[in-house]
C-alpha positions as CSV (number, residue, x, y, z in Angstrom):
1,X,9.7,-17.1,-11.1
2,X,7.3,-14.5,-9.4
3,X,5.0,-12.6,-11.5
4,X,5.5,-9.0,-10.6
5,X,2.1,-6.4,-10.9
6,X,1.8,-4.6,-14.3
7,X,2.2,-0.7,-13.4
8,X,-1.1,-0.1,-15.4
9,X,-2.8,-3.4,-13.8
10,X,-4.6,-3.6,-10.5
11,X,-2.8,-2.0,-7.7
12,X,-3.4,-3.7,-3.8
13,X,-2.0,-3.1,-0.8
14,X,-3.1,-4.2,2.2
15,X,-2.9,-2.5,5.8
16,X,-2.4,-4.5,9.2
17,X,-4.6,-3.1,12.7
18,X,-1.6,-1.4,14.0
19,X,-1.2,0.8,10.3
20,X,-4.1,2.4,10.4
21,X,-7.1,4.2,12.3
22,X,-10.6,5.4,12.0
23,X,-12.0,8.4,13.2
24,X,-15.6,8.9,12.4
25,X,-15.8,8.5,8.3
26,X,-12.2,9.2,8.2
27,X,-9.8,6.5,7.5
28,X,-5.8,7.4,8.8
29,X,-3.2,5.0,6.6
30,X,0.2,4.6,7.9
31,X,3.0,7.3,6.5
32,X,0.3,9.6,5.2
33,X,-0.3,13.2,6.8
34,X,-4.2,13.5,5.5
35,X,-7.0,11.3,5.7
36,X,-9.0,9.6,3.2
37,X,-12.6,10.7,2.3
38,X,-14.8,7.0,2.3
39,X,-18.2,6.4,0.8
40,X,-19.6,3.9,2.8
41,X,-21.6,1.2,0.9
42,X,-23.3,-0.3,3.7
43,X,-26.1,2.0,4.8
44,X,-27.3,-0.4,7.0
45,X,-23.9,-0.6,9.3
46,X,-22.0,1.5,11.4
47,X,-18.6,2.5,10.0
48,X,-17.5,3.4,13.4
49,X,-18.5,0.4,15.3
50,X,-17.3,-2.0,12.4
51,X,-13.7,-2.6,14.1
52,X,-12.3,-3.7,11.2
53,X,-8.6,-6.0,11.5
54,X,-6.7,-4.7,8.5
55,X,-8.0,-2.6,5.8
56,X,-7.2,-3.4,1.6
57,X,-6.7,-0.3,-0.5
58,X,-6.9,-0.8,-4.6
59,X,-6.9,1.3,-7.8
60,X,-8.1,-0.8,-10.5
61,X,-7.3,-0.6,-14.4
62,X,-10.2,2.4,-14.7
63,X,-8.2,4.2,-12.2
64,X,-10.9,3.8,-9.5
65,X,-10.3,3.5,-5.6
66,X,-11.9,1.0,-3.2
67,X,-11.5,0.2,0.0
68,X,-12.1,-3.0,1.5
69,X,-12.3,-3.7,5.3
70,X,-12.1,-7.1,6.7
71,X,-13.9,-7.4,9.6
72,X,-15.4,-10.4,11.7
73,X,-19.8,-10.4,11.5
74,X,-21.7,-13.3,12.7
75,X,-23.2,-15.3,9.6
76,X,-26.7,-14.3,8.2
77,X,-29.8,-16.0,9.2
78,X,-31.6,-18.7,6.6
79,X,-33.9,-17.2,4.6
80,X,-37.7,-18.9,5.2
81,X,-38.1,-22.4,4.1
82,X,-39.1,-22.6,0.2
83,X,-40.7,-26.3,-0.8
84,X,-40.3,-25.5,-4.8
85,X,-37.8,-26.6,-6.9
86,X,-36.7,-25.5,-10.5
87,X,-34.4,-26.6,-13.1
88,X,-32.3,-23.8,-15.2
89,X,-30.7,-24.2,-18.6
90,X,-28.2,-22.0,-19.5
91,X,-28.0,-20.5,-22.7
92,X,-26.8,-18.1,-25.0
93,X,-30.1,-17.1,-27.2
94,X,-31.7,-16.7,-23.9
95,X,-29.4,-16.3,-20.7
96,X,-31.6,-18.9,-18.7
97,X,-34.9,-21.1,-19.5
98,X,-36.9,-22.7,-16.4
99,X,-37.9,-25.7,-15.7
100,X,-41.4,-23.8,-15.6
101,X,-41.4,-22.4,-18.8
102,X,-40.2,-18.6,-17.7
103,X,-37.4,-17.6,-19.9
104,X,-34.7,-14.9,-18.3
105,X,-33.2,-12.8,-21.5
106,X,-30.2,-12.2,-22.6
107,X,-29.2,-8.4,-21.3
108,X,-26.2,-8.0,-23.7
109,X,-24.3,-5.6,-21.9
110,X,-21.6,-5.7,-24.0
111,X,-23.3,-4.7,-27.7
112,X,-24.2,-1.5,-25.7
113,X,-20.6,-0.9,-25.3
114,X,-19.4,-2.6,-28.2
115,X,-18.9,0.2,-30.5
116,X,-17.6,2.8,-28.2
117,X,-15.0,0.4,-27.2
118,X,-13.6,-0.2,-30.7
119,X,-13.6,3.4,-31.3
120,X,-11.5,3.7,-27.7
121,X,-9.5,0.8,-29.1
122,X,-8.6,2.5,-32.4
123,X,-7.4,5.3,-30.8
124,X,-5.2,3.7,-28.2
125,X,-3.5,1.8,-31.1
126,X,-2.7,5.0,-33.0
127,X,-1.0,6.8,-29.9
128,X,2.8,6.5,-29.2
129,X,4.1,4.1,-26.6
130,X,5.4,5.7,-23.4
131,X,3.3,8.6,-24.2
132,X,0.8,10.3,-22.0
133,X,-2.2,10.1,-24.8
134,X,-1.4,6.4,-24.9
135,X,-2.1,5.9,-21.0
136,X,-5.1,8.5,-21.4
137,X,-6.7,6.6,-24.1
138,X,-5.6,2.9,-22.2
139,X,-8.0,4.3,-19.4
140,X,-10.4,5.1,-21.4
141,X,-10.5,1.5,-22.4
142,X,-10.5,0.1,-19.1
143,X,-13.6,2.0,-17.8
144,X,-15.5,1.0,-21.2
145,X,-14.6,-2.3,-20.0
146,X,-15.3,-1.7,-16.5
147,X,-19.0,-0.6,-17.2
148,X,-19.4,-3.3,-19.4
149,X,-18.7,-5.8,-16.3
150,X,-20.0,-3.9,-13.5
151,X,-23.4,-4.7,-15.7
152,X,-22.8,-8.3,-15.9
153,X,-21.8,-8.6,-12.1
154,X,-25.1,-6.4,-10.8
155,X,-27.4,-8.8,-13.8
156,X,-25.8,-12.0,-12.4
157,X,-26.2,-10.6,-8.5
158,X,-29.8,-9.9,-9.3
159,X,-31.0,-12.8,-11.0
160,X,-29.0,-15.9,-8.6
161,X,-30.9,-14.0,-5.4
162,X,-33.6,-13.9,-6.8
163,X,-33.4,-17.3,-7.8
164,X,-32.4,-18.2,-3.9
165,X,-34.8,-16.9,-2.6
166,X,-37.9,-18.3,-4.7
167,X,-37.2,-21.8,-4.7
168,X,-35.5,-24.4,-2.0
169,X,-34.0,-26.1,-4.4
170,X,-31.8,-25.3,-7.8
171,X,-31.2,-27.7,-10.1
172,X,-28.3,-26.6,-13.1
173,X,-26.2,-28.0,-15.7
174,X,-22.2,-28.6,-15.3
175,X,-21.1,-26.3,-18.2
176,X,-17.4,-26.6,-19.0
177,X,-17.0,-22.8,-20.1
178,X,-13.4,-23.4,-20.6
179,X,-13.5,-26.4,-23.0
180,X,-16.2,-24.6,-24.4
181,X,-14.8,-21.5,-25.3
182,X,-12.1,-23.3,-27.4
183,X,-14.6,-23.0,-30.4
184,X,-13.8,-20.2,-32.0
185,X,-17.4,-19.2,-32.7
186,X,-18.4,-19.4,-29.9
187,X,-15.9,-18.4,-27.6
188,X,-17.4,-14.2,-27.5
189,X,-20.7,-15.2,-27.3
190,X,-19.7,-17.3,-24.1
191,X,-17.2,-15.4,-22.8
192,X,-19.6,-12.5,-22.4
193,X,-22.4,-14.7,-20.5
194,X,-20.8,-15.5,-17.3
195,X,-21.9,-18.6,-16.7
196,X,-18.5,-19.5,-14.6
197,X,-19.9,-16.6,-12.3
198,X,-23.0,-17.2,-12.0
199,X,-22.9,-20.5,-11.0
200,X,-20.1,-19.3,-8.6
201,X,-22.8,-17.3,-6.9
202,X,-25.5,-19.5,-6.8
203,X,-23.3,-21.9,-4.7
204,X,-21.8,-19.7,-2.2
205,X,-25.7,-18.0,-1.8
206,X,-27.2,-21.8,-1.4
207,X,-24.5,-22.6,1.2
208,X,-25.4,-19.6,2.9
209,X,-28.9,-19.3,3.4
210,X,-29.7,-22.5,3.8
211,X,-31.0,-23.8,0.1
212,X,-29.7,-26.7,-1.9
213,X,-27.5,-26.7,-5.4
214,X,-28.1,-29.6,-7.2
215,X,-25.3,-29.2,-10.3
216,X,-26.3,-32.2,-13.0
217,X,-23.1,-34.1,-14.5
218,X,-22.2,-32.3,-18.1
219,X,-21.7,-35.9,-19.6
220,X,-25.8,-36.2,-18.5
221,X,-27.7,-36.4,-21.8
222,X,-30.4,-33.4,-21.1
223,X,-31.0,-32.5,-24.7
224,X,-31.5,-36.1,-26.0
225,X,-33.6,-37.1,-23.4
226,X,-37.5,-36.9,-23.7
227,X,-39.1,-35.8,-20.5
228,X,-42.4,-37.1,-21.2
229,X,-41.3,-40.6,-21.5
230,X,-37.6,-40.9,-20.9
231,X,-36.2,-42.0,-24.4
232,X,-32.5,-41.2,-25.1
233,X,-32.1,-40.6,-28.5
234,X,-28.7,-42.5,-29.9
235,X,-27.1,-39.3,-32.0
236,X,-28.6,-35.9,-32.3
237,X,-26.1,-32.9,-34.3
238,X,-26.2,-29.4,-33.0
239,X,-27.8,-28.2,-36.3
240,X,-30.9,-29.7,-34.8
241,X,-32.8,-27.5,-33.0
242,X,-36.1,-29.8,-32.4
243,X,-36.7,-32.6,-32.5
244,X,-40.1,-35.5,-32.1
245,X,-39.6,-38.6,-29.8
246,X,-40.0,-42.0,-31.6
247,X,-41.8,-43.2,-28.5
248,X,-44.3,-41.1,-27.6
249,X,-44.4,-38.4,-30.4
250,X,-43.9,-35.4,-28.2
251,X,-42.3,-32.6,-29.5
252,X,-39.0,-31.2,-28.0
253,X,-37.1,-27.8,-28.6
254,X,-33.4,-28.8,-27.4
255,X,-32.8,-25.6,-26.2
256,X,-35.8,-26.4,-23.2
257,X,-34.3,-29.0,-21.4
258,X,-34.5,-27.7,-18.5
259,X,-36.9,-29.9,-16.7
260,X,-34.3,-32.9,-17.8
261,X,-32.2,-31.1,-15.5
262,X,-34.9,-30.6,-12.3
263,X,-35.4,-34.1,-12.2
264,X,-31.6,-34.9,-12.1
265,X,-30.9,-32.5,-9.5
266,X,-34.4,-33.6,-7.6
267,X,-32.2,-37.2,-7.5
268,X,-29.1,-35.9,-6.2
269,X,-31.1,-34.0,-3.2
270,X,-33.1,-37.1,-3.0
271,X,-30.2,-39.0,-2.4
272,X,-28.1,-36.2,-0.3
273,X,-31.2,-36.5,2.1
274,X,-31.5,-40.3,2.3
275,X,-34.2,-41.1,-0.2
276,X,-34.2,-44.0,-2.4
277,X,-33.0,-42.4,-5.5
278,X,-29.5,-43.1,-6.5
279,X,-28.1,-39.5,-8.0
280,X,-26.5,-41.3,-10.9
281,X,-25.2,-38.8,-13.4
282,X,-25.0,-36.0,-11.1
283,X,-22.0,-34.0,-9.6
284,X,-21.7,-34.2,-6.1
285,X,-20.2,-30.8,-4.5
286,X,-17.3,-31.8,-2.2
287,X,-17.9,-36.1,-2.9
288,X,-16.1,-38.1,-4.5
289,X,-17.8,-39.0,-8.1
290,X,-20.6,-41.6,-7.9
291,X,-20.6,-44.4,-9.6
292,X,-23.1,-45.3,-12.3
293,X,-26.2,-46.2,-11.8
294,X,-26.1,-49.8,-13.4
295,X,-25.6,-52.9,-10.0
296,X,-25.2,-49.9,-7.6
297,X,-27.8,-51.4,-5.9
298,X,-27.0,-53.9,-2.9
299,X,-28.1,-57.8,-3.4
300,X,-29.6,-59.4,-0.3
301,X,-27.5,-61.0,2.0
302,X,-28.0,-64.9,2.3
303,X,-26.8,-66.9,5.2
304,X,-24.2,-70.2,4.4
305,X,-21.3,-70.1,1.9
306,X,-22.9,-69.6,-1.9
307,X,-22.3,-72.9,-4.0
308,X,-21.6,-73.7,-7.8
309,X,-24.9,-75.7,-8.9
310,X,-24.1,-78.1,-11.1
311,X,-26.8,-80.0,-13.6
312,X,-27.1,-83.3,-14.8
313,X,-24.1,-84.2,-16.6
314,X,-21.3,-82.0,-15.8
């Protein structure tokens, strides 16, 4: 059964070439008699030479306007080659730790908000339905809300460019926001972080410009691993927050982990590339999964049939 567009949802339509025109910064839609006033966003491009093939006109939720044009550009150049490599952990105390020790905090855009949205909340409840205070105040909430991710989307835009181009490549975890977010605990705090998006843009940025996303398996064990020595340890709880290796004595905080996670994703570009390393526990993008690492190696091929030995007296 088809899901029909809430009136007070987001509102698309989308023009074909023959429905519309341009005429210097003016844009002509079909079966309207004046033209519409657009801000371009792209200083660096001509609106008039653009010769766009259909044009998308929305009013979101806030009661904002955009317009999209669709337009065929050649694809932009790599970015210079970059030899380093880093490992991120995602979090939620901090937004990201390094496998170099630089953490990237938390901006909390929505505990800014938080407050005035309640209070835009409360009011909305209190209005009567159908009535033109209601929709008011139901705008009201939508650009508090609209703020609050406009903030996160330019925060995530910022940080996965510059994270492209610094390093060749980008080594994260497989986070399963959506199983995740089932804990009812947890499920603000994660829902607020964007990891989903984030890793969204990191992939689509590394595809483009020519740099490598190495995403490590999420059943990989990252926080029980030492990476000093390599010991797994069998059981650790989540009310542990640090923890000493048995075999070498080094210290660990289980919330840096992140060079656990460079040195998988250094394996899976190893073996993308044709080196020697296997990429066992690590996601492939676009592969089917690889098996695990234990007699994935070929044996030797020996010439003649092979034969049962048997000993003396059998």
């Amino acid at each position: 059964y088809p899901r029909f567009k809430p009136r007070r949802g987001r509102q698309s339509a989308t023009y074909t070439r023959s429905a519309f025109r341009m005429r210097g910064t003016d844009l002509w839609l079909a079966k309207m008699t004046a033209p519409l006033k657009v801000t371009w966003t792209w200083p660096g491009t001509d609106l008039a030479a653009l010769s766009p093939t259909s044009v998308t006109v929305v009013r979101d939720p806030a009661g904002r306007w955009f317009v999209t044009f669709h337009a065929e550009i050649p694809d932009p150049a790599p970015l210079p080659a970059a030899a380093g490599a880093i490992g991120i952990d995602l979090g939620l105390t901090d937004f990201a730790v390094r496998s170099d020790g630089d953490r990237i905090p938390h901006p909390r855009h929505m505990d800014r908000y938080e407050q005035r949205l309640k209070r835009y909340q409360r009011r909305h409840a209190r209005c009567q339905k159908n009535s033109a205070n209601r929709r008011k105040a139901a705008r009201k909430v939508a650009r508090a809300h609209a703020r609050v991710a406009d903030a996160r989307r330019d925060f995530l835009q910022q940080e996965s460019t510059r994270l492209i181009r610094s390093f060749g490549v980008i080594a994260m975890e497989d986070l399963a926001a959506k199983n995740m977010v089932r804990n009812r605990k947890l499920a603000r705090a994660i829902s607020r972080t964007g990891w989903g998006e984030f890793r969204r843009q990191l992939d689509y940025k590394a595809q483009r410009y020519g740099r490598t996303l190495a995403v490590a398996d999420r059943w990989f064990p990252s926080s029980k691993t030492c990476s000093a020595c390599g010991f797994v340890l069998a059981e650790l709880d989540l009310g542990t927050r640090q923890w000493t290796c048995p075999a070498c004595g080094t210290r660990h905080d289980r919330d840096v982990i992140a060079k656990n996670i460079l040195a998988a994703g250094l394996a899976a570009a190893a073996a993308k590339n044709g080196g020697e390393a296997c990429g066992a526990d690590v996601r492939h993008e676009g592969q089917p999964p690889v098996q695990t690492a234990m007699k994935q190696k070929p044996r030797p091929a020996r010439a003649g049939i092979p034969a049962l030995q048997l000993q003396d007296g059998e």
